[in-house]
C-alpha positions in Angstrom: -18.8 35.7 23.5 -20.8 34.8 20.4 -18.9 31.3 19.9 -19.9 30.1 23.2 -24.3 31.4 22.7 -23.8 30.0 19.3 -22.7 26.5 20.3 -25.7 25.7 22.8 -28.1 27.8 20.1 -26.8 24.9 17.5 -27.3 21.9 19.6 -30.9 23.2 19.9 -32.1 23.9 16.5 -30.4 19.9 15.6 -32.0 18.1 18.4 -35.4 20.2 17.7 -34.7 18.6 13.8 -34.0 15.1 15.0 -36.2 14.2 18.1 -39.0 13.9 15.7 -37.2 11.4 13.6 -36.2 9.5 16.4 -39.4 9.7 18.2 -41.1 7.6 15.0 -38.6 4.9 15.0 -40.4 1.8 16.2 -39.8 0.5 19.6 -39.0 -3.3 20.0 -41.3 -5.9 20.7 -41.1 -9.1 23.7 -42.5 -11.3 21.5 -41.9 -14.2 24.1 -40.8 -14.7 27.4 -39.0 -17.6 29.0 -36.4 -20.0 28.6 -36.9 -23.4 27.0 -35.1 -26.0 27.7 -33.4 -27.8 24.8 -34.2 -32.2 25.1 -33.6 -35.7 23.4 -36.6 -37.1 22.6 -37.8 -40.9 21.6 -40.6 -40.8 19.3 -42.6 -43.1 16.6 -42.7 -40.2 14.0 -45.5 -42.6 12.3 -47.9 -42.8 15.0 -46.6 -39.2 16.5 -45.9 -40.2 19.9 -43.2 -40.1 22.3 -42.1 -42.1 25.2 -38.9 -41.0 26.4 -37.2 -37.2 27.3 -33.9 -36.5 28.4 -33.4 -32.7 29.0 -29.8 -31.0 28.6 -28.6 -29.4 31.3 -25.5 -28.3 30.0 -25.4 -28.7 25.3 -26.8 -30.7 23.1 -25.1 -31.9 19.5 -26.7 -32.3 16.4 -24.9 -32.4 12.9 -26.4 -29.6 10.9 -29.8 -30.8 8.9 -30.5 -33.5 10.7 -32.8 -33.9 13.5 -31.2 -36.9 15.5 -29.2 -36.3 18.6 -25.5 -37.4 19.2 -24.9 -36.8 22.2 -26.6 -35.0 25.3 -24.2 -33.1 27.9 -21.5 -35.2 26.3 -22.8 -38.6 26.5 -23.3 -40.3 23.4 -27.2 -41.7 22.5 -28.9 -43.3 20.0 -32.0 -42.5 19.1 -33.2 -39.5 20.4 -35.0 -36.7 18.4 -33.8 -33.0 18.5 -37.2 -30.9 20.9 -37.0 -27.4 21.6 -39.3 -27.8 24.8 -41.5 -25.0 25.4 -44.5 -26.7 27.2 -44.1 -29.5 30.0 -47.5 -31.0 30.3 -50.7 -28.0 31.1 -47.6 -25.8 32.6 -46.1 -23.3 29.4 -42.2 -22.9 29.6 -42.3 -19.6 27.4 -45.5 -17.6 26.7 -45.9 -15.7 23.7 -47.0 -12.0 22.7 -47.2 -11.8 19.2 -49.0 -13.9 16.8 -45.8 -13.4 14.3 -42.3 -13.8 15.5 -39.2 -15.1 14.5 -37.1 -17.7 16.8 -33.2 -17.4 16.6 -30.7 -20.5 17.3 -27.9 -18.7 20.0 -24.4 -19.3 18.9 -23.4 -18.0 22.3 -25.6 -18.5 24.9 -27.0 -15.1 25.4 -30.5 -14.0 25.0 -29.6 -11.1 23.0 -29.6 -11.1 19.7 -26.1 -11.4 18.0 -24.9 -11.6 14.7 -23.8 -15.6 14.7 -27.2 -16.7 15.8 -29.5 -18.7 13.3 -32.8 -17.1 12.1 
């Protein structure tokens, strides 16, 4: 009979020692919300303006570095500028919470974060 009080007694006295600990971790933050849409874009980087944007639907390719588009949903173009869109116009695509945040490059697709995506 004491093996089977002392068990429950155990679990007690451990959780009472550890649900403090775990009640200070910090919680996560939603530093933005939305989705924005990933676009080709012409644009006279002298006179910073743009006249053309095709958005993807489906990927977009860019070599590593560089800012100029291959191709967008598979078809090859020339001249288009890399845009991570998050404003169309007055209307905001993604708002923001923080005033500090970091924005991650998904290698898979998925908003969660996942050890392959770029900082």
């Amino acid at each position: 009979m004491k093996r089977v009080y002392s068990i429950p007694l155990i679990a007690i006295i451990a959780l009472s020692l550890v649900l403090p600990v775990l009640l200070m971790l910090p919680a996560p933050v939603v530093a933005a919300r939305g989705n924005p849409p990933l676009a080709g874009v012409v644009c006279d980087l002298t006179a910073l303006t743009c006249s053309d944007i095709v958005f993807a639907n489906y990927n977009i390719s860019v070599k590593a570095g560089e800012m100029v588009v291959s191709k967008i949903d598979g078809v090859s173009v020339t001249g288009y500028y890399f845009a991570i869109v998050f404003a169309i116009n007055d209307t905001w695509i993604v708002s923001f919470d923080g005033s500090w945040f970091d924005l991650y490059m998904s290698k898979d697709g998925y908003s969660a974060l996942s050890p392959d995506d770029i900082k």
